[in-house]
MITI-660722 format. One line per 8 residues: their letters; for each residue z, x, y of C-alpha. Coordinates in nm, 3 decimals, always signed. Each point is the difference from the previous one (the first is absolute). Layout:
a = Z/X/Y  ...
//
This chain:
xxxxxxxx = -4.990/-0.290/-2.327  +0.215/+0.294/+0.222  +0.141/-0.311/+0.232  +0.147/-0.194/-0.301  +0.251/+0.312/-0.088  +0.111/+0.034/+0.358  +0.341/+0.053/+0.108  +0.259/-0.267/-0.004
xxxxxxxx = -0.036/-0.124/+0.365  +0.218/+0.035/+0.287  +0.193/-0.352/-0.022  +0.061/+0.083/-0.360  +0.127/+0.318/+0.076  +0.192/-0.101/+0.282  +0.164/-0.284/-0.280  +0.078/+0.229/-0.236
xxxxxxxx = +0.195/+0.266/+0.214  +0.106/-0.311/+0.216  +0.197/-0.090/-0.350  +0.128/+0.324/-0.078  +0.167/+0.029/+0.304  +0.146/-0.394/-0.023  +0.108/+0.107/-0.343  +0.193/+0.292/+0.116
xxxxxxxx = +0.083/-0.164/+0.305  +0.196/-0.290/-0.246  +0.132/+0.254/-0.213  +0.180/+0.170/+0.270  +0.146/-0.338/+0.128  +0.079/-0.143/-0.364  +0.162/+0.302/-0.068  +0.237/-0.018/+0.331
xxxxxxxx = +0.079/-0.290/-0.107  +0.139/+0.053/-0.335  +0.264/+0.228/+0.128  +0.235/-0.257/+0.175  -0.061/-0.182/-0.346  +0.086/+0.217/-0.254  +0.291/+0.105/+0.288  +0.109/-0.359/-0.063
xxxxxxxx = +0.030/+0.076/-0.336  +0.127/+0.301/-0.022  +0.241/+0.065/+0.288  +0.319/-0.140/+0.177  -0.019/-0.206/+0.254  +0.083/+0.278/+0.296  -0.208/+0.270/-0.175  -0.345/-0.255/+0.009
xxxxxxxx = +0.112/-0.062/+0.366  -0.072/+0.421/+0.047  -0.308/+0.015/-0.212  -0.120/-0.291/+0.195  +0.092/+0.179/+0.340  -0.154/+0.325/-0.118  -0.340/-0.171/-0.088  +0.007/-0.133/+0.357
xxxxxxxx = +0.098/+0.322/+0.127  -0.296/+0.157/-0.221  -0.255/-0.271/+0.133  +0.081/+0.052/+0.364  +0.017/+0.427/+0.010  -0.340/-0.042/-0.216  -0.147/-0.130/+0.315  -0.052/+0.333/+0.109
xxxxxxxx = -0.208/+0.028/-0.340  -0.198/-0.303/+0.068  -0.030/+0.162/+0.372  -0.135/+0.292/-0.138  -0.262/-0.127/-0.272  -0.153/-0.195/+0.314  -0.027/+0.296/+0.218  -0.164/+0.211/-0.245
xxxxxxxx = -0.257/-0.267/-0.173  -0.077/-0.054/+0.385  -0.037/+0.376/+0.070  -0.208/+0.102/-0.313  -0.252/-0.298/+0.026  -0.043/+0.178/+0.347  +0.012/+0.355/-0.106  -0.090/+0.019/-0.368
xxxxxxxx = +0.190/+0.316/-0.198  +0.259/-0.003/+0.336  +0.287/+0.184/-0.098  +0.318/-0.230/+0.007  +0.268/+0.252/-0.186  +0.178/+0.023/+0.344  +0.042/-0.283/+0.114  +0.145/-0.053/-0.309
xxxxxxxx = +0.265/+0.209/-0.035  +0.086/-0.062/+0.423  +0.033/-0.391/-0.136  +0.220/+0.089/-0.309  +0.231/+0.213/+0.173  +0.046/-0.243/+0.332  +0.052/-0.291/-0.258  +0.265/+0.227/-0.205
xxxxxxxx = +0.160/+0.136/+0.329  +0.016/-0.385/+0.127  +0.145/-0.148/-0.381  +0.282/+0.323/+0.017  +0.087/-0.065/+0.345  +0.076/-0.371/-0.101  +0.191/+0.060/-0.301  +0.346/-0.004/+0.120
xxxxxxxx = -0.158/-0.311/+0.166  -0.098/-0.135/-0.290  +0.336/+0.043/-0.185  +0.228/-0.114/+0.197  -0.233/-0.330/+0.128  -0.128/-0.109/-0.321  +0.266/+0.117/-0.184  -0.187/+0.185/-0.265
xxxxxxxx = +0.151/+0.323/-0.193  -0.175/+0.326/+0.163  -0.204/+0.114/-0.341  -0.165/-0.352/+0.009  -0.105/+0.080/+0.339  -0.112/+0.384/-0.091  -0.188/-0.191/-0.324  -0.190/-0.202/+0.305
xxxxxxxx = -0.090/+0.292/+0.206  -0.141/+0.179/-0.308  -0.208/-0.269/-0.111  -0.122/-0.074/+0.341  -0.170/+0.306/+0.038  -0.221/+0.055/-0.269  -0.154/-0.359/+0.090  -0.078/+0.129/+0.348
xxxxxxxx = -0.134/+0.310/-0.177  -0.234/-0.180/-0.171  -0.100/-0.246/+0.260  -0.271/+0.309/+0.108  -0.210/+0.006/-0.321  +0.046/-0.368/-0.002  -0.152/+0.037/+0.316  -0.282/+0.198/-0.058
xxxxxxxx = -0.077/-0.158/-0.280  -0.067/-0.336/+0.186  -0.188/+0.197/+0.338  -0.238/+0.118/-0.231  -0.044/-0.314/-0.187  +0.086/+0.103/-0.346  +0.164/-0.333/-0.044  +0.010/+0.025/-0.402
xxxxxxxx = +0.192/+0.298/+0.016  +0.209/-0.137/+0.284  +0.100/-0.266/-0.268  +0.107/+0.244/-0.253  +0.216/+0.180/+0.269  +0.173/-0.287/+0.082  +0.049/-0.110/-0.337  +0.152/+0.341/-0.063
xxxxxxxx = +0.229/+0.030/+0.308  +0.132/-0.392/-0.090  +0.127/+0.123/-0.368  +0.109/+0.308/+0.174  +0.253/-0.230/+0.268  +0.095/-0.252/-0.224  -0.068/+0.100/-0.354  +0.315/+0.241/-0.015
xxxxxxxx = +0.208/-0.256/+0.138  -0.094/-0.260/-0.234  +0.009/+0.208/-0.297  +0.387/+0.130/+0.133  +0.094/-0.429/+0.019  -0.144/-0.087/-0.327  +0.196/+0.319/-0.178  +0.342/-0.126/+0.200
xxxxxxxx = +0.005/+0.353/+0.237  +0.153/-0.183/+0.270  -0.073/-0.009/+0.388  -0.005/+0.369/+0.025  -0.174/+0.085/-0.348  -0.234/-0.244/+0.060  -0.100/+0.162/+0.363  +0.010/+0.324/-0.130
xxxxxxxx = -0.213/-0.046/-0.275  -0.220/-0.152/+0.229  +0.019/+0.315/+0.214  -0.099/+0.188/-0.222  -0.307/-0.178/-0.117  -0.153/-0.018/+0.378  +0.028/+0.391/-0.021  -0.224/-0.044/-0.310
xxxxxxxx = -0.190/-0.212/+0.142  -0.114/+0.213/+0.261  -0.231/+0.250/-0.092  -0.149/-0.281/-0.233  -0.082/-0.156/+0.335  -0.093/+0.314/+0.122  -0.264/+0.103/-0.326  -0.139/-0.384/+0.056
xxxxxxxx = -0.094/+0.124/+0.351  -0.208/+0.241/-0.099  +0.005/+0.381/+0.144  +0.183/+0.055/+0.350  -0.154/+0.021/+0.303  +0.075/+0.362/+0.129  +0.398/+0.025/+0.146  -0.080/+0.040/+0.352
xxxxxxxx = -0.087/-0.268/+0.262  -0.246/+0.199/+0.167  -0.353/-0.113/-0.082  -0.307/+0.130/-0.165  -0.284/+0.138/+0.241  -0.193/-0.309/-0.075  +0.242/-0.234/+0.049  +0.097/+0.139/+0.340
xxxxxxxx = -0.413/-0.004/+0.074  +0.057/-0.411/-0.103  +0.309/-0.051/+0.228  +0.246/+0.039/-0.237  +0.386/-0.071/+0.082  +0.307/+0.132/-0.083  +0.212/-0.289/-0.136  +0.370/-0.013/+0.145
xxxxxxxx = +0.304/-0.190/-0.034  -0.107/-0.262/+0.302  -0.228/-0.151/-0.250  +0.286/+0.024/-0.223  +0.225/-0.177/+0.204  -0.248/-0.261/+0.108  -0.096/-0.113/-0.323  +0.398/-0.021/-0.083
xxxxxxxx = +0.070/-0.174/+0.215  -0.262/-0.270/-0.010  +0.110/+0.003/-0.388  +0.379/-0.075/+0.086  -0.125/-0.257/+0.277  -0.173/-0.195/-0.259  +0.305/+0.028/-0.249  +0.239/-0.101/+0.307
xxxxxxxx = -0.207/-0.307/+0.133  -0.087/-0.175/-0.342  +0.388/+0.093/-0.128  +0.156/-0.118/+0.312  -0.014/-0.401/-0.082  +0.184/+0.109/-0.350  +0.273/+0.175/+0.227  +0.044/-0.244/+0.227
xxxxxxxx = +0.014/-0.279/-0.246  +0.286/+0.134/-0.165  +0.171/+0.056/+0.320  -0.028/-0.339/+0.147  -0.074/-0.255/-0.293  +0.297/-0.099/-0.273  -0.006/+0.183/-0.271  -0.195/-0.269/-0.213
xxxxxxxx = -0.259/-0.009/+0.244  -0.100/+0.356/+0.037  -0.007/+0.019/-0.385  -0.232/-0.228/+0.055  -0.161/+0.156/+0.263  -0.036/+0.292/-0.224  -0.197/-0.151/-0.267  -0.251/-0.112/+0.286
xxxxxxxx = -0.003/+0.379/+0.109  -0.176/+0.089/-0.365  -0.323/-0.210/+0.112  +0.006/+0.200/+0.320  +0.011/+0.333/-0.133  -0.266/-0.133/-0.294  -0.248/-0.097/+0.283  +0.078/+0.298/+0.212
xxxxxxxx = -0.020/+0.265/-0.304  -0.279/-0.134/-0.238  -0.312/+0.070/+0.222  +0.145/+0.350/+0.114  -0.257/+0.196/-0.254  -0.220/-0.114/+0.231  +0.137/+0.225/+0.309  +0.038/+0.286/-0.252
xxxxxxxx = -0.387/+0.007/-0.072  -0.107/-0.100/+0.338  +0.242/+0.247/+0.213  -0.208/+0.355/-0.038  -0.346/-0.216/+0.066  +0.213/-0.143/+0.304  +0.062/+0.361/+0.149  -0.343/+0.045/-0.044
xxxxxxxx = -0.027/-0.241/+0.268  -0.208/-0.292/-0.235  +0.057/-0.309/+0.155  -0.191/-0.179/-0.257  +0.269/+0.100/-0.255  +0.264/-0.108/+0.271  -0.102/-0.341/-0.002  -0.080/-0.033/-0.344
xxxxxxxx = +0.313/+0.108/-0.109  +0.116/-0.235/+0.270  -0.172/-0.262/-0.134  +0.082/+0.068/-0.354  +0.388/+0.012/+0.091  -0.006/-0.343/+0.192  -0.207/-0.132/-0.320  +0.274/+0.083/-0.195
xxxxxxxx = +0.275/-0.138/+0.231  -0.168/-0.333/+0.056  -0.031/-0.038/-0.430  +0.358/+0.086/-0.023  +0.090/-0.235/+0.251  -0.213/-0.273/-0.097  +0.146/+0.049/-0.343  +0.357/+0.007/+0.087
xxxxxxxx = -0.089/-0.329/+0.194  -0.150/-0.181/-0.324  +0.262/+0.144/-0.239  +0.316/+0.082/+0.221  +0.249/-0.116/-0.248  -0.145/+0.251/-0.261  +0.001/+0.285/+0.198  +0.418/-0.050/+0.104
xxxxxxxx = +0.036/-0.076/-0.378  -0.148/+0.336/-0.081  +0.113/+0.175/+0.259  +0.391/-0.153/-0.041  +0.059/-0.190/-0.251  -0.035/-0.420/-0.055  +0.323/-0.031/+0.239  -0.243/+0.062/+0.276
xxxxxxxx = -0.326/-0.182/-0.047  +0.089/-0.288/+0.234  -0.085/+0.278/+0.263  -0.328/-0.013/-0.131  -0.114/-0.159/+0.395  +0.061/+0.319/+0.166  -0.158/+0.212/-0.272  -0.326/+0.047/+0.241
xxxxxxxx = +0.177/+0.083/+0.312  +0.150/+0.326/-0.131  -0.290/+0.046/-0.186  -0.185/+0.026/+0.319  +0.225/+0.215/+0.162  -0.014/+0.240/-0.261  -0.432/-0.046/+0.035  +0.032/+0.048/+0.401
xxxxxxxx = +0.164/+0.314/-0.060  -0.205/+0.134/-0.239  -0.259/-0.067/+0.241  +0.212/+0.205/+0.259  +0.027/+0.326/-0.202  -0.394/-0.004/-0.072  -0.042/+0.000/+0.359  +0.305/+0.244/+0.057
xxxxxxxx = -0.164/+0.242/-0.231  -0.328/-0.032/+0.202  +0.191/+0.079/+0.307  +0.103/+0.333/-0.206  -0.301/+0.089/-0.114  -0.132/-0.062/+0.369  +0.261/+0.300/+0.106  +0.188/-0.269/+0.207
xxxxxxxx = +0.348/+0.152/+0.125  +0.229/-0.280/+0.002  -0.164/-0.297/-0.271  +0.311/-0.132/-0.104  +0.094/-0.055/+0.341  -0.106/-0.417/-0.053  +0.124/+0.030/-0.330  +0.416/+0.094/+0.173
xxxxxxxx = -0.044/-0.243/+0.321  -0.039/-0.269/-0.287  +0.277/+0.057/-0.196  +0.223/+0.064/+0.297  -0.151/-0.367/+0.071  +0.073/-0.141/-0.357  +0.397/+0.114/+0.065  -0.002/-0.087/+0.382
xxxxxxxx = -0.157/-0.389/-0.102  +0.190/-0.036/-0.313  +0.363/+0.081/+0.151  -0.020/-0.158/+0.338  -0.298/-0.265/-0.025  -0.091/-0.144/-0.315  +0.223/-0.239/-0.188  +0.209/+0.210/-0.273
xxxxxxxx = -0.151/-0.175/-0.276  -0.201/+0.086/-0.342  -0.315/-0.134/+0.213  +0.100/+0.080/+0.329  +0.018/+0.395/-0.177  -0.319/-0.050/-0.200  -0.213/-0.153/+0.298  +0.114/+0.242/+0.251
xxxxxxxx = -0.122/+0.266/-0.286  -0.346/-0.154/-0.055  -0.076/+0.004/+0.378  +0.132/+0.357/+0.039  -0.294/+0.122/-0.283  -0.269/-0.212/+0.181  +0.109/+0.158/+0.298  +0.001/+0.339/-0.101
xxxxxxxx = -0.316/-0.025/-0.173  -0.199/-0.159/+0.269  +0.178/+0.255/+0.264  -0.157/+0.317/-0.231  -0.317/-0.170/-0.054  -0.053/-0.020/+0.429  +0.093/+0.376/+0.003  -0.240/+0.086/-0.268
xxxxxxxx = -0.251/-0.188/+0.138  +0.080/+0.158/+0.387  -0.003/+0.363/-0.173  -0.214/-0.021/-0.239  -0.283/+0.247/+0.081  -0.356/-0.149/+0.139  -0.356/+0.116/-0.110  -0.313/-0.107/+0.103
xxxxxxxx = -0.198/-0.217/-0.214  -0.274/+0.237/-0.009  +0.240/+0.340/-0.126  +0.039/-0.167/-0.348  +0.327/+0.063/-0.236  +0.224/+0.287/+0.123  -0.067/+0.297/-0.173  +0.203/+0.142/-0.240
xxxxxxxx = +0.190/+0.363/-0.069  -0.119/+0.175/-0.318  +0.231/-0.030/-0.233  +0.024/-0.214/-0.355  -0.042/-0.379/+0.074  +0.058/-0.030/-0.385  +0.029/-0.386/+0.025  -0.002/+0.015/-0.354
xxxx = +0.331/+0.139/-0.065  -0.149/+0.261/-0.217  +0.230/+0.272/-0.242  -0.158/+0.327/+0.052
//
């Protein structure tokens, strides 16, 4: 019979680009993390000190990346075929103009030589370059070749720089080479993406019959900044551990920190295939992917309960596994906010000015409680973390629920743009 050949169905669909983009996803953070290790192996002490400061530096002025990928998977699930060239190139050049400014800055502050910090300015910007095919690859749900983009871009970063470690080219070799190779990486990024949409921002005669937008840098900056909130508030506890425990206790403190960005990070393929459906305004795929999220949370947590002294083995070594107790409280923190950014990326996709607004007030309230209120301890730090998330989380969920648009029962699912739904992921 016909019905016995049919396509794979959605939910298997939906699994298998779901695991492309985990894949990717873990290939981009495994290889970030082999850096510092090779580093380790391969450089002095005070040279792996600047390679470590220039990853940081990388992760925080790729923000505007992340910012960017947001704004445009938001804007094309809206506007399919939108043209996001640009705002683009307004985003690269205000990021370059900001990392230039700060250079002097940066030298004399952090202490780094000035070609380390021109290596980090070059390899910030082809990141945020790519960040709009990423982009439109995910708004029009062509999550397979979203994967392969990623994938790409990841070698691209840290390939060069790992290949420039293992063959001894030093701290500025190594980030050269690894210059370089994001410059090679970028049209591969680009031919992944398929052909450009047109390089002007003002819209085709049908889209301006559907409503269509021009997208600026607000959305930019609005989905940066909710981006850095989220890195500020679930990095904060780290900081301030280091700053007010000894240092044997915020080593410790550390190794707790790996559940919380495990539980925090390992759902967040859900948000990626659930974001352009959100800005469709599909509050069934808001609460699944809610639900799904908070699924995965509670198993990680309930986990981390039953087999604490595992997870601080794995995560530190044996000399920790008598921490094993508080294994499920970071865990959960890490699950709150993971909970947080699904709901912080509905707020975005809602066209919400200001969503990261809950997301700051908490972690000016995670400083303000730990410094002046809560005992500074390894579980005064941790508790005062775990009730920040849950606070955060439940904060976002009352604004989502308060904006979230209302239909009568009668009007039936909202209706969507035309455009490729392509749940599938498919190639062509």
């Amino acid at each position: 019979m016909r019905g016995t050949t049919a396509p794979v169905s959605d939910a298997g669909r939906m699994a298998i680009t779901g695991g492309a983009v985990m894949v990717a996803a873990t290939l981009t953070n495994g290889l970030a993390y082999l850096v510092p290790m090779l580093g380790a192996r391969h450089l002095t002490a005070a040279d792996l000190g600047a390679m470590a400061t220039v990853q940081a530096l990388v992760a925080i002025a790729g923000v505007a990346g992340a910012g960017l990928q947001t704004a445009v998977a938001v804007h094309r699930a809206r506007h399919p075929h939108a043209p996001t060239a640009r705002v683009t190139m307004s985003t690269a050049a205000v990021t370059a103009g900001v990392l230039i400014a700060a250079i002097p800055l940066i030298v004399t502050s952090l202490h780094l030589p000035v070609e380390v910090v021109a290596l980090l300015v070059g390899m910030t910007l082809p990141v945020v370059l790519a960040a709009r095919w990423l982009g439109e690859l995910q708004g029009d749900q062509r999550f397979l070749r979203l994967a392969l983009g990623m994938g790409v871009l990841a070698i691209g970063r840290y390939g060069g720089v790992i290949g420039g470690l293992a063959l001894g080219a030093g701290l500025v070799g190594s980030l050269l080479t690894g210059l370089v190779c994001c410059y090679v990486a970028l049209p591969i990024v680009r031919l992944v993406a398929g052909p450009a949409a047109p390089m002007t921002d003002t819209p085709p005669a049908e889209g301006r019959a559907a409503g269509g937008s021009t997208l600026g840098l607000r959305q930019v900056v609005t989905a940066s900044s909710a981006t850095l909130a989220m890195l500020v508030a679930s990095y904060a506890d780290l900081i301030l551990a280091r700053q007010l425990l000894t240092p044997e206790e915020s080593g410790a403190y550390s190794v707790g920190t790996v559940l919380t960005k495990g539980a925090l990070w390992a759902p967040q393929v859900v948000t990626v295939l659930a974001l352009p459906r959100m800005a469709r305004q599909d509050g069934r795929t808001r609460r699944a992917a809610w639900a799904v999220v908070g699924a995965c949370g509670a198993a990680l947590v309930i986990g981390s309960a039953l087999a604490g002294g595992l997870a601080f083995r794995l995560a530190g070594g044996q000399d920790y596994a008598a921490l094993g107790r508080y294994a499920p409280f970071f865990a959960a923190t890490g699950a709150f906010y993971a909970l947080a950014f699904v709901l912080i990326n509905a707020q975005i996709a809602s066209g919400a000015r200001w969503p990261s607004v809950p997301l700051w007030v908490a972690a000016g309230g995670l400083v303000f409680v730990a410094v002046f209120v809560a005992p500074h301890t390894f579980a005064g730090i941790m508790w005062t973390a775990t009730a920040t998330a849950a606070a955060a989380a439940l904060a976002l969920a009352i604004v989502v629920r308060v904006t979230a648009p209302r239909r009568s029962p009668s009007a039936g699912p909202a209706p969507l743009p035309v455009g490729p739904p392509d749940l599938a992921g498919r190639v062509s």
